[in-house]
N, C-alpha and C positions, 0 to 999 in steps of 0.2 A: 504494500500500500504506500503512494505516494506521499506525504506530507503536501496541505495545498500549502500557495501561496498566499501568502497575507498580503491584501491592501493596506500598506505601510501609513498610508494618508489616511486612511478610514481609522486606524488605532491612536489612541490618546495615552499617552503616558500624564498623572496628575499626581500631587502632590497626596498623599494621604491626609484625610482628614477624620476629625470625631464622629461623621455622619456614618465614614464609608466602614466604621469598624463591625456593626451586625452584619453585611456582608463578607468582611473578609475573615470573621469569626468564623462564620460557617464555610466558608470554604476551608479553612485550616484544619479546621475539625472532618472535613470529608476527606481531605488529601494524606494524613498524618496518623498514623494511631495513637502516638503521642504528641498531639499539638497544645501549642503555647495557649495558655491561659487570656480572657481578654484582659485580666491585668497588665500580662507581658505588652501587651498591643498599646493599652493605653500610657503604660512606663514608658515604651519606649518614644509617641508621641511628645509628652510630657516633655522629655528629655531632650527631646528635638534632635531626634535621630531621621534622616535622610530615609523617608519611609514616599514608598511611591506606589499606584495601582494602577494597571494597566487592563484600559476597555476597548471592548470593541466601539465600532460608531454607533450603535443601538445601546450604548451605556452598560451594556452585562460585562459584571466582572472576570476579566480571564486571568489576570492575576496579580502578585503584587512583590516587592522584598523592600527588607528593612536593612538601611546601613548605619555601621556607625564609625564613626573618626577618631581613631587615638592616635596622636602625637601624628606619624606619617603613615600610620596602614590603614586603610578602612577595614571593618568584622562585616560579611555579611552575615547577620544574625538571621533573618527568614527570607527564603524564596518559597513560592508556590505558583505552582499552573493549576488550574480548573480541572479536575477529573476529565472532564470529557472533552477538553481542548488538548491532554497533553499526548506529548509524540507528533508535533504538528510544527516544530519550532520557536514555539513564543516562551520554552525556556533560556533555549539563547539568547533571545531579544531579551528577556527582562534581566539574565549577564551583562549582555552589553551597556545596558543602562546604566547597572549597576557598577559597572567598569568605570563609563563614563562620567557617573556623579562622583567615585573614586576621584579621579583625573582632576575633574572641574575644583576639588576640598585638596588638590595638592599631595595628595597621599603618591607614597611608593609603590603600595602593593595593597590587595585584597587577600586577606587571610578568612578561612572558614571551616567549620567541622561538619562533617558528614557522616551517617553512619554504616560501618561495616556490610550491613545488611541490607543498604539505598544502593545494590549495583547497578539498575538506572543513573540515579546522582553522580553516584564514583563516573560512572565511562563519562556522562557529561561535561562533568568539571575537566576530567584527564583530556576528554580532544579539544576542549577550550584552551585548554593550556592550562591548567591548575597543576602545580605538582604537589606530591605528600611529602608533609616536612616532620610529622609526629603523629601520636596515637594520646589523647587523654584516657586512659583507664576509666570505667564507670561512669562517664559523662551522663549519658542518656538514660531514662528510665525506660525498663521492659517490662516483659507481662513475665505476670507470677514474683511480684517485687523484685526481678530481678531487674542486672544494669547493663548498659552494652555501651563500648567505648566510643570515642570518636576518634576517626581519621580526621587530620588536621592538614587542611591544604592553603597553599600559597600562589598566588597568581603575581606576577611582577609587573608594574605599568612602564 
């Protein structure tokens, strides 16, 4: 199956806002088995972290990530695509995005964790050019109380 092509003019990349967070709750919670809390959504707003969603022209959310800026690396803290938009390329485009508000905040690099068991994510980030630089031990939470680590990757700008 082809991946179509996106009308690049028809998508709107927008700033995250307090309205857009009951949609992008719910997608979090569809994409994720363990997705961030809306506390995490609203902290990181709060905070005034480089948080962006990306629509179609008919307004429906396809997806969105949150960045943040320390010193010179930007964290991509969340990506998400739309269940039924992804495998389509609008994960790359919301990388690139995120690459580029990188770029634009003067940062070096985008660093980010991933988990063992996202090998979707893993090849993603690896043909974008992300490489593994570490492993955090029990980062993540799994099912049955258990923990699963993250892959910790680095992208260079």
């Amino acid at each position: 199956m082809t991946a179509p092509v996106w009308d690049l003019a028809r998508l709107n990349y927008e700033p995250m806002q307090a309205a857009d967070l009951d949609q992008v709750f719910a997608l979090e919670q569809s994409v994720y088995p363990h997705p961030w809390r809306m506390a995490n959504f609203v902290d990181s707003l709060n905070s005034g972290y480089q948080a962006w969603v990306l629509r179609d022209g008919d307004g429906s959310l396809l997806g969105y990530f949150l960045l943040m800026a320390a010193v010179d690396e930007a964290h991509l803290l969340n990506v998400a695509v739309s269940a039924e938009k992804q495998r389509q390329g609008l994960g790359r485009l919301l990388l690139n995005q995120s690459v580029a508000c990188a770029r634009g905040l003067g940062m070096t690099s985008v660093l980010l964790e991933v988990r063992p068991s996202n090998t979707r994510a893993l090849d993603i980030y690896a043909r974008y050019g992300f490489k593994q630089i570490g492993r955090r031990k029990g980062y993540y939470p799994a099912a049955n109380q258990q923990r699963e680590d993250a892959v910790v990757m680095r992208f260079e700008l």
